[in-house]
C-alpha positions in Angstrom: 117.7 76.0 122.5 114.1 74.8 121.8 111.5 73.7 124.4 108.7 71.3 124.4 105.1 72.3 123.3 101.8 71.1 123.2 100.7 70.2 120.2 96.9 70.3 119.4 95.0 66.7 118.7 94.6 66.8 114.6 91.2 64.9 113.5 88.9 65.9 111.3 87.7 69.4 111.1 84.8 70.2 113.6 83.1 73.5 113.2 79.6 73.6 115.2 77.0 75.9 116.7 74.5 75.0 119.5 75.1 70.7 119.3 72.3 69.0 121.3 73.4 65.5 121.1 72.4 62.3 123.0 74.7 59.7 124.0 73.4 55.7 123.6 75.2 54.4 126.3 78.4 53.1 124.3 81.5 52.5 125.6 84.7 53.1 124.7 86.8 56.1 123.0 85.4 58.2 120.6 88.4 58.3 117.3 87.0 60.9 114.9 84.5 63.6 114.8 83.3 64.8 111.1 80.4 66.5 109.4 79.7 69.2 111.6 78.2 72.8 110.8 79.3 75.8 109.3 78.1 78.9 109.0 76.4 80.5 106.1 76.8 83.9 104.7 74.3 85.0 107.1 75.2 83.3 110.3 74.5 79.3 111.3 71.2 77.5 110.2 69.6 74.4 112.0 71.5 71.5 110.1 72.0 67.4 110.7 75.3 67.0 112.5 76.9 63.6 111.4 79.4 62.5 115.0 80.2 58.9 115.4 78.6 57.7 118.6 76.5 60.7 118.5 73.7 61.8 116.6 72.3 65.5 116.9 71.0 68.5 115.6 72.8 71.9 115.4 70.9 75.6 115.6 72.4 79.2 115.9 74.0 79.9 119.5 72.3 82.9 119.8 69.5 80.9 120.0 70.4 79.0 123.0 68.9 80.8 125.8 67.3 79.9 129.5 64.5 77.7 128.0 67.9 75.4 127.2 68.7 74.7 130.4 65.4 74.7 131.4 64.0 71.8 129.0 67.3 69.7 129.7 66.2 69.1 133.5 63.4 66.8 131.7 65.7 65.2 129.6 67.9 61.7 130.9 70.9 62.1 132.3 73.0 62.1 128.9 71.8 65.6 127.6 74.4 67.8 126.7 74.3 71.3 124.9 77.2 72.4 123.3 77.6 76.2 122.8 80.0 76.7 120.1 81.8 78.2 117.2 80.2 82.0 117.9 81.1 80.4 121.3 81.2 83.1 124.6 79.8 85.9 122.7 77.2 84.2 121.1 75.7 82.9 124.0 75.9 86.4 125.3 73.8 87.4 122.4 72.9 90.6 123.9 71.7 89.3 127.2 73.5 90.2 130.4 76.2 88.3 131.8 74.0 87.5 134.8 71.1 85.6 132.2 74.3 83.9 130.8 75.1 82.7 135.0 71.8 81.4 135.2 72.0 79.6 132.1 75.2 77.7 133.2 73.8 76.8 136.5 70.5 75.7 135.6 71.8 73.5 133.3 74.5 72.0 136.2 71.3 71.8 138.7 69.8 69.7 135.6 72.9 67.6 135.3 73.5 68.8 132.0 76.4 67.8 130.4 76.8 71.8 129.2 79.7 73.4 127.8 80.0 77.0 126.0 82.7 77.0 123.7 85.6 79.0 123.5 88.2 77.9 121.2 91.4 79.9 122.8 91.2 77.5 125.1 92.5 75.0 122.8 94.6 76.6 120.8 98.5 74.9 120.9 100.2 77.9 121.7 98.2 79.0 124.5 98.1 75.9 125.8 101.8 75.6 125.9 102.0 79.1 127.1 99.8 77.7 130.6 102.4 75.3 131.0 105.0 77.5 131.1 103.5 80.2 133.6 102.4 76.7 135.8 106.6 76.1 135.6 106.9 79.2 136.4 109.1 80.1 133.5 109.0 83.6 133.8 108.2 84.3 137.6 105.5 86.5 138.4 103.5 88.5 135.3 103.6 91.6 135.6 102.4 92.7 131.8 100.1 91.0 129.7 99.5 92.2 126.1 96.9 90.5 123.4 96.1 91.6 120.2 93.3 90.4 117.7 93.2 91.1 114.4 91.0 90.5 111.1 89.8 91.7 108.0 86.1 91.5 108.1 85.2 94.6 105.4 83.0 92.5 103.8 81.0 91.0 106.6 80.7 94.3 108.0 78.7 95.6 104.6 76.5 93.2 104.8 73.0 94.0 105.3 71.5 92.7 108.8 74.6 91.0 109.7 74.4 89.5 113.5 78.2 91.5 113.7 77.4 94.8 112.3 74.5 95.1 115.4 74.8 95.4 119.2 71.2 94.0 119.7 72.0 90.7 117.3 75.4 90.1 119.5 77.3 92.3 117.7 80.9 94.8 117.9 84.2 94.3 117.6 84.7 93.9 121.5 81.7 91.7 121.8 83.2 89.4 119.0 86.8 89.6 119.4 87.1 90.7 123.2 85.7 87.7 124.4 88.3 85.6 123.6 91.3 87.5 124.9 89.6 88.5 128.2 88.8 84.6 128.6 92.4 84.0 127.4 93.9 86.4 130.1 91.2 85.0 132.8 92.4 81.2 132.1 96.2 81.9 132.0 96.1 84.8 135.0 92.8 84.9 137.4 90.3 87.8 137.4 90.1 91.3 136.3 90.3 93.9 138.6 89.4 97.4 136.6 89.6 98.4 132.8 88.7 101.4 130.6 88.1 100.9 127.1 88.2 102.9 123.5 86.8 102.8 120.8 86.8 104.4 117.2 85.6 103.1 113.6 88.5 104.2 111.4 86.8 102.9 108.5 83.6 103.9 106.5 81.2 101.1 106.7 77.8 101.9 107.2 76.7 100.1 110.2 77.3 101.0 113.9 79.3 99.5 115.4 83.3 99.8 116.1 85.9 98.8 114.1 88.7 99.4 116.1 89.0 99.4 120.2 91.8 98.8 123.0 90.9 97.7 126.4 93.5 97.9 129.3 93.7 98.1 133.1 94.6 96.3 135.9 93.8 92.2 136.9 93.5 91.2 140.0 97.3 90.2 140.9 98.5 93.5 140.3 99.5 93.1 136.3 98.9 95.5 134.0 96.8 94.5 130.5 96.3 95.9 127.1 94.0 94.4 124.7 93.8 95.7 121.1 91.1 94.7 118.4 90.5 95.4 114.9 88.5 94.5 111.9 89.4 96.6 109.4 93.3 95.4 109.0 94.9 94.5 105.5 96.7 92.1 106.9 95.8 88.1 107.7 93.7 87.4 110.5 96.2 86.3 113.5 96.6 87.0 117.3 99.4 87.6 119.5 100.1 87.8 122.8 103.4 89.0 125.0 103.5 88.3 128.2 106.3 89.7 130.6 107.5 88.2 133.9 109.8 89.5 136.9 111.8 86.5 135.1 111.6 86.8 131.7 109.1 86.8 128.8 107.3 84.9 126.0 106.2 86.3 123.0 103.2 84.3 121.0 102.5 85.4 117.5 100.1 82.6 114.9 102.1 84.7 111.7 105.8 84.0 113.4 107.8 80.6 113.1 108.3 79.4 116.0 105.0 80.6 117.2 106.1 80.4 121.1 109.5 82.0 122.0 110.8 82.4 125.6 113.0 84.5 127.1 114.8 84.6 130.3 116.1 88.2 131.1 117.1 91.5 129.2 120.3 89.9 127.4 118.6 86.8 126.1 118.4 87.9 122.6 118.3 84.6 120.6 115.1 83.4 123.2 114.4 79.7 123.4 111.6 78.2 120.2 109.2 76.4 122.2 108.8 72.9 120.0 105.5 71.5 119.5 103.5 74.3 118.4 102.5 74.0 115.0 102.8 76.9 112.2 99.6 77.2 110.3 99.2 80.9 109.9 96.1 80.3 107.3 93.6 80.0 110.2 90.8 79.2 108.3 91.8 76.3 106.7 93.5 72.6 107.6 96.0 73.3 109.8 95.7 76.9 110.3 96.1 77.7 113.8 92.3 78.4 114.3 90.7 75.6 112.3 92.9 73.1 114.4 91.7 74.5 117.4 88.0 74.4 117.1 88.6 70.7 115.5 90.1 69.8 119.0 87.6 72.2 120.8 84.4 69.9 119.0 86.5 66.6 119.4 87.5 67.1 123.3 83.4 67.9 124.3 82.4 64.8 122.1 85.4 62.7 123.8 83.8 64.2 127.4 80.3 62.7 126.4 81.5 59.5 125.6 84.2 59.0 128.5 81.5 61.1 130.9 84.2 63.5 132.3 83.9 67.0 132.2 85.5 69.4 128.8 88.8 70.9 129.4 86.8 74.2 129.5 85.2 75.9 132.7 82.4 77.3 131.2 82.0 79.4 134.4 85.5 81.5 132.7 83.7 81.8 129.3 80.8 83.6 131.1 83.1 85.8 133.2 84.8 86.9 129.8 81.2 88.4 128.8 80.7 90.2 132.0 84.5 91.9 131.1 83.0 92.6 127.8 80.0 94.4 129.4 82.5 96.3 131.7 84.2 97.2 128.7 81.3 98.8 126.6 80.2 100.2 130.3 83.5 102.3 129.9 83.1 102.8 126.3 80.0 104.7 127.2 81.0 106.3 130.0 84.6 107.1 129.5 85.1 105.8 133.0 87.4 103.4 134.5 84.9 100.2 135.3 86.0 98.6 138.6 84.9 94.7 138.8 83.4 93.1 141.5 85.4 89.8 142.4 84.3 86.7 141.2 80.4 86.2 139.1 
């Protein structure tokens, strides 16, 4: 049996940092969005941005700060900052998560139209995978399990490489936790306590980890595991298994179908979930990644235009950094890190 997905919109590719566009009062919907940023070698660098409708300039997230949020309150009401492709971490950027709250609500006491990005958010499967805990399609979760891998050897042995330091933003939890922990805040509620690991397993010279699990308890009562690396010989995917008092569903970007469900112990075959692309190259058109930062950049241009607000609650992006800090808290420490409800 095979199920309904969501399938992710598929314009052109959209890969941005900080976007600080203006809107000129056009109507209508907005059909493409093209031309915007990559990163260099050695991070992103202050570029044009080309967005139909929209005209702009991009700069490095990690240079979006308080003074953002603060200029935009004397800007007209159709100023909008755009957080993106280093998304959540970056704009943690080794400031505390409390900095990164007073960014977010400055710029909504401005009227800013403000978003930080976080493209797990709009990635198909996960998206499907929300419908299917809102149907309630495996009852209650009572495991949650993510994994993020990569190979990023040669990033790593870079010389003053934003990644390879914790002042500049950097470590493997600061890079790659941030998108699980907002991936299991959006699709289960808060976090409740953790302890975290760490090791580097491989012989780069920099300092920061290369390998790290975080796991603990969220605030319904289900358990979590998160597991990260960068050193892996493998392509760079993520999966997720999530387990119900119902049944399960099993996410992996390297699998076809990506989504399966299952409804008990004896359910071997599972149930494909349909509508979930296969593009295991994520880096490229249609790889599961690339797709979902195109739709990521297309959905906040869309929001400008259509003045609604992004499918993203930026308010979850910042919670995800506060988990990270918890998480190098009981690096540290080797300490279970209790979290306080809510900001």
């Amino acid at each position: 049996m095979r199920r309904e997905g969501v399938q992710a919109g598929h314009e052109d590719r959209g890969r941005a940092g900080a976007v600080d566009d203006r809107v000129h009062g056009r109507d209508g919907g907005l059909d493409r969005v093209h031309d915007v940023v990559a990163d260099g070698p050695q991070g992103f660098a202050p570029q044009r941005v080309g967005l139909d409708r929209l005209h702009g300039d991009a700069v490095h997230p990690q240079q979006l700060g308080a003074e953002v949020a603060d200029r935009a309150g004397a800007e007209d009401e159709h100023a909008a900052r755009f957080a993106g492709e280093r998304d959540a971490d970056a704009v943690g950027g080794g400031r505390p998560a409390v900095d990164q709250v007073a960014i977010q609500r400055r710029a909504a006491e401005a009227g800013v139209h403000f978003m930080v990005a976080e493209n797990s958010r709009y990635i198909a499967a996960y998206q499907t995978v929300h419908r299917l805990l809102q149907e309630g399609a495996i009852g209650e979760v009572i495991h949650a399990r993510t994994y993020l891998r990569s190979n990023e050897k040669a990033h790593l042995s870079m010389p003053g490489y934003w990644r390879t330091q914790y002042a500049l933003g950097g470590g493997l939890v600061m890079d790659t936790g941030a998108h699980s922990f907002y991936l299991l805040k959006w699709l289960l509620g808060e976090f409740d306590e953790l302890t975290g690991i760490s090791k580097k397993v491989f012989p780069l010279d920099n300092e920061i980890e290369d390998t790290a699990e975080v796991y603990g308890r969220m605030r319904s009562g289900a358990h979590f595991s998160c597991g990260f690396t960068s050193v892996s010989e493998v392509p760079h995917s993520e999966r997720l298994e999530l387990y119900g008092t119902e049944g399960g569903i099993l996410v992996d970007q390297m699998s076809e179908p990506v989504v399966k469900l299952f409804r008990g112990q004896h359910d071997y075959k599972g149930e494909a979930v349909d509508g979930v692309p296969f593009g295991p190259d994520a880096w490229h058109p249609g790889g599961w990644h690339y797709e979902s930062v195109l739709t990521e950049v297309t959905d906040y241009v869309r929001s400008l235009v259509e003045r609604r607000a992004p499918l993203i609650d930026s308010g979850d992006t910042v919670y995800a950094m506060r988990i990270v800090e918890a998480a190098y808290e009981s690096i540290q420490s080797g300490k279970t890190v209790s979290l306080p409800a809510g900001l």
